[in-house]
C-alpha positions as CSV (number, residue, x, y, z in Angstrom):
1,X,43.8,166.4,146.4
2,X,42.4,166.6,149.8
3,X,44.5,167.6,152.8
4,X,44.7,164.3,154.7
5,X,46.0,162.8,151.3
6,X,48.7,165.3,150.9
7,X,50.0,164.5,154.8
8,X,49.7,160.6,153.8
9,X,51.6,161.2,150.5
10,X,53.9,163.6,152.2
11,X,54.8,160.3,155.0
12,X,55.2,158.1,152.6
13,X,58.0,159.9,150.5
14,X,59.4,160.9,153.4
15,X,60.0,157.2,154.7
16,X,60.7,156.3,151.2
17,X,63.0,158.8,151.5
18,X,64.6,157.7,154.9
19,X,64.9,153.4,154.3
20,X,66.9,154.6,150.9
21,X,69.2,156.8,153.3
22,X,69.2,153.4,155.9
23,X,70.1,151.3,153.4
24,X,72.9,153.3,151.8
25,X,74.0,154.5,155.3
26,X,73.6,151.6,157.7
27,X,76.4,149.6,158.8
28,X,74.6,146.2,158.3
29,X,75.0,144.5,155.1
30,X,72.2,142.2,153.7
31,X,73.2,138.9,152.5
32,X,72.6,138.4,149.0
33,X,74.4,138.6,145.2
34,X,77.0,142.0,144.4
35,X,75.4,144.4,142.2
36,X,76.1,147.4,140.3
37,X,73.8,150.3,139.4
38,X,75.6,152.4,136.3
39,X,75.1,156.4,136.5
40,X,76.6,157.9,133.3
41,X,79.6,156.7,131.1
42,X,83.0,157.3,133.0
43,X,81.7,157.4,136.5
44,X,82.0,154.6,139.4
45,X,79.0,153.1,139.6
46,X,77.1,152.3,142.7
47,X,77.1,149.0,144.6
48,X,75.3,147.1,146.9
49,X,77.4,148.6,150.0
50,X,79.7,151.0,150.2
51,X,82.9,151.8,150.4
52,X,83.1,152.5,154.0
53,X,80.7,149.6,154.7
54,X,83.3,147.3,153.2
55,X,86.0,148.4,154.7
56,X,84.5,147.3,157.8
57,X,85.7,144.0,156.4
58,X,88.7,144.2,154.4
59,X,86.6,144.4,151.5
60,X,86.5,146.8,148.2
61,X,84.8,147.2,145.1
62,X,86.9,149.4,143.4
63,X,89.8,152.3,144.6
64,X,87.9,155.8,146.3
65,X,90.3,157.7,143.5
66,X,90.6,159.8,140.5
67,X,93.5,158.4,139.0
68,X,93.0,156.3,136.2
69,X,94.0,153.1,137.1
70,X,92.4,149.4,136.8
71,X,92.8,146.5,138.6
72,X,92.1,143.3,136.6
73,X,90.3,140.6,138.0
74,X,90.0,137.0,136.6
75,X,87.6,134.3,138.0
76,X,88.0,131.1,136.7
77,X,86.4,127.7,137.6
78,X,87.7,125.6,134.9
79,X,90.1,125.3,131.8
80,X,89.0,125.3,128.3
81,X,92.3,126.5,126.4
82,X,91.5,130.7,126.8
83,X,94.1,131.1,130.0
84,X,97.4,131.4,128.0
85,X,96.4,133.8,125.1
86,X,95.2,135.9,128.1
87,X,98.6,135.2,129.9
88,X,100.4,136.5,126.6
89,X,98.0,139.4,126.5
90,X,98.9,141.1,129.9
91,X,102.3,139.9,129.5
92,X,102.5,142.2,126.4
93,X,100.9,144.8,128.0
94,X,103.0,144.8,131.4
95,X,99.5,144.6,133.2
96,X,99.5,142.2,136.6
97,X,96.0,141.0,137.2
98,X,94.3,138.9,139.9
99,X,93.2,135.5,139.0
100,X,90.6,134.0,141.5
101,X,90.5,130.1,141.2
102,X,88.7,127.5,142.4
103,X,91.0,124.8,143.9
104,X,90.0,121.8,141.6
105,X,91.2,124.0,138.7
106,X,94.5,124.7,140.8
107,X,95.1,120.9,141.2
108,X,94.1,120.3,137.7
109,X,96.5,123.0,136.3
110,X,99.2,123.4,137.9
111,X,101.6,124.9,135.2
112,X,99.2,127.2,134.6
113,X,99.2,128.7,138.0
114,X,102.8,128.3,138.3
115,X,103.1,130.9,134.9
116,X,100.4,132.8,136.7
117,X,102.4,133.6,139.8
118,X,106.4,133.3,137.8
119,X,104.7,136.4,135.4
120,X,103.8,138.6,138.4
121,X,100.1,138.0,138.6
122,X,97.9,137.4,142.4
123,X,96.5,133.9,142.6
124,X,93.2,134.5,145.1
125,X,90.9,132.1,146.7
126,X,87.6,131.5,144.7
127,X,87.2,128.6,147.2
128,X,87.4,124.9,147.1
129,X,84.2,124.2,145.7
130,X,82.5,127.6,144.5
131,X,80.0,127.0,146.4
132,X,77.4,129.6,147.8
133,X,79.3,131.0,151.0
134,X,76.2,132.8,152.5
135,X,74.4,129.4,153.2
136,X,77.9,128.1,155.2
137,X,77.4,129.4,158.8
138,X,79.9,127.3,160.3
139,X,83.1,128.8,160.7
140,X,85.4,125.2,160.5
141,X,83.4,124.4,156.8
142,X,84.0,128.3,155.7
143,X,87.4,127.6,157.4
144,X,88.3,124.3,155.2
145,X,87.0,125.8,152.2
146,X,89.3,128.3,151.8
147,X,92.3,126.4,153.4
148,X,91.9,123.5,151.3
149,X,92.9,125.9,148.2
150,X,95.5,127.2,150.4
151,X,96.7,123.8,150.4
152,X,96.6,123.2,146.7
153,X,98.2,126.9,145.3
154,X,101.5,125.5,148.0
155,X,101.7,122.2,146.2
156,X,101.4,123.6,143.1
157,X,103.5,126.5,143.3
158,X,105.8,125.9,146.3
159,X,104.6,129.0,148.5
160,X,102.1,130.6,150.5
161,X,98.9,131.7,148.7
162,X,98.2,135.7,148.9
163,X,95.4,136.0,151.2
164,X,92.5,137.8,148.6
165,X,89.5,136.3,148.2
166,X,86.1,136.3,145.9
167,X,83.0,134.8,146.8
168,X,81.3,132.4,144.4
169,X,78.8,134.2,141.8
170,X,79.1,137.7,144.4
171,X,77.3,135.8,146.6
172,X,77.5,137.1,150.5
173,X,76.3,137.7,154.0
174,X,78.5,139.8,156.6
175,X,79.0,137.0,158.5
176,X,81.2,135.4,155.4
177,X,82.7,138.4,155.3
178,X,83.7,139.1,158.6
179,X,84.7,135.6,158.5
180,X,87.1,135.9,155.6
181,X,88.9,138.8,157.7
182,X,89.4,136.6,160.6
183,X,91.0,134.3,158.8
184,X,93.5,137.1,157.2
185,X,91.7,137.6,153.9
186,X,91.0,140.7,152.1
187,X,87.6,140.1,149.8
188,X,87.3,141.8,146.4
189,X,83.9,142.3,144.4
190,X,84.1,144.5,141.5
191,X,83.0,147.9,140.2
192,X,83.0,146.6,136.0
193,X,81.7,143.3,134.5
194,X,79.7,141.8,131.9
195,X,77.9,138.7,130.6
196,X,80.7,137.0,129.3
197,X,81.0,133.8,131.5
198,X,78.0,131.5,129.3
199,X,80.4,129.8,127.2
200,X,77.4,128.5,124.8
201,X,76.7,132.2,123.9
202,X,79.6,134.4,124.2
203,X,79.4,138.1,123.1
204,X,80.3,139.5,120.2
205,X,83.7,141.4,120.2
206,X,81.6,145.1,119.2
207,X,79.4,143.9,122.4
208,X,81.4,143.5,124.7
209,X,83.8,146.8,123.9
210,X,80.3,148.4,124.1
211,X,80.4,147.7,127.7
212,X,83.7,147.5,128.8
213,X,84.7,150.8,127.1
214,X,82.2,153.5,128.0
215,X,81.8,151.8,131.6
216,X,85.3,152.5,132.7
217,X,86.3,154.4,135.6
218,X,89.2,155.6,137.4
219,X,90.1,153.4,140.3
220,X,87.8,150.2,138.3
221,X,88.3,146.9,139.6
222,X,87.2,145.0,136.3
223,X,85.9,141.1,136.1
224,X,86.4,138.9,133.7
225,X,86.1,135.1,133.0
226,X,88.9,133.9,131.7
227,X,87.0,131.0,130.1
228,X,85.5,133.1,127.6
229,X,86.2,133.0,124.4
230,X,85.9,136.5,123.7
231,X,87.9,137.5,126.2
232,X,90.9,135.7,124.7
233,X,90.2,136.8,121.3
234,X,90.0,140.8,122.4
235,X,91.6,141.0,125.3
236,X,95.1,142.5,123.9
237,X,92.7,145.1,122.0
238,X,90.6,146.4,125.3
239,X,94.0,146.4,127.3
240,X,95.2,149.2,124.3
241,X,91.8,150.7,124.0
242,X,92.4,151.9,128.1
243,X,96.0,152.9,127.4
244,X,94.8,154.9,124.8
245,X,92.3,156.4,127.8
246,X,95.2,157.0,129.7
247,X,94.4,154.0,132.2
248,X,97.2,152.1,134.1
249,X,97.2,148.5,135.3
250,X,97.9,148.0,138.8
251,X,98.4,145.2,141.1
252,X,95.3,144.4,143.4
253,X,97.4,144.8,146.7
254,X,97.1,148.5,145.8
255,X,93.9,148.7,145.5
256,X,93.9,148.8,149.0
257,X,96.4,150.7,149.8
258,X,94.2,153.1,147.7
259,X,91.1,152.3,150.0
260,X,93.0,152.8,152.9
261,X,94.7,155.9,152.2
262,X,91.5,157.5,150.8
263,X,89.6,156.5,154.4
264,X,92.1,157.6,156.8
């Protein structure tokens, strides 16, 4: 290889080098879907932004922490009869989780959000319409979107909703998300998922323990659909497959007290 080739190749790795250090370094955020890029079994996986980036914004992905701990996330956009052997599974595992709902299944449900909130569990914004927040620039229609769930959880339950939200499909810009912290919210993606939301081909129970198992971490913030099928069925199994692990389940209002504490 000639000389002039080796100085070309040489700048080339080296601004390769320097956009992958931008990109995980920067403080801007680009607008597009949450993502996840898995290392090795057991380890946090890397997401589109970081930890510190999200802070920025009251946001998290999972708890900066070596304890083994999970916060359970649910997000649901309709009922098709899988919420209440869920319910009875983390009620007979003592494990609070976060259920993010769209404010037509709020207003179609209501004694299902009511258990939700009597048994412990966070009820967060999922917004009105799951729509894709990133194309909303406005700040009154971001505004309304949220509120108008706000609205619906203090009908149906008779108090203030707990300000977390999740955007619809991970979708996001920085914009909604500096938006969301005006308006008092704290956003939460997630550090552990899996294809379980296509209720006209739901996983096998061996596939999805093939993911949920070796995938977790300490400090995981796990989403699941709770219109799956599968879910319901194994859902009291995986909750005793991480005890057995030596996991905890822990409400999401720590997880940033975890963030927080592990920053400062």
């Amino acid at each position: 290889m000639k000389k002039r080739d080796l100085v070309i190749l040489a700048a080339a790795l080296l601004f390769a080098m320097l956009a992958g250090f931008w990109v995980l370094h920067s403080d801007v955020l680009q607008t597009g879907s949450w993502g996840l890029s898995f290392r090795e079994p057991g380890v946090p996986p890397v997401g589109n932004a970081g930890v510190d980036q999200l802070k920025r914004f009251d946001a998290a992905y999972l708890s900066n922490t070596q304890e083994k701990v999970i916060y359970l996330t649910f997000d649901a956009g309709y009922e098709n009869g899988c919420t209440e052997p869920i319910l009875d599974a983390l009620k007979k595992h003592n494990a609070p989780a976060a259920f993010f709902l769209v404010g037509t299944y709020i207003r179609q449900h209501p004694d299902l959000v009511r258990r939700m909130a009597g048994e412990g569990h966070t009820v967060g914004n999922h917004t009105m319409h799951h729509y894709d927040m990133s194309k909303i620039s406005d700040p009154a229609a971001f505004q309304k979107e949220l509120e108008d769930v706000e609205t619906a959880y203090q009908e149906a339950v008779g108090k203030p909703m707990e300000k977390y939200y999740r955007p619809p499909q991970g979708i996001y810009s920085e914009e909604n998300l500096r938006q969301a912290k005006n308006l008092g919210y704290k956003t939460v993606f997630w550090s552990l998922a899996y294809v379980d939301w296509n209720r006209d081909s739901q996983p096998s129970a061996d596939a999805a323990f093939q993911k949920l198992i070796p995938r977790i971490h300490p400090g995981a913030v796990v989403l699941l659909h709770s219109t799956s099928q599968t879910n319901a069925e194994i859902l009291d199994e995986l909750l005793s497959k991480w005890e057995a692990l030596g996991y905890r389940f822990a409400p999401i209002g720590e997880l940033f007290q975890e963030t927080n504490s592990a920053t400062e």
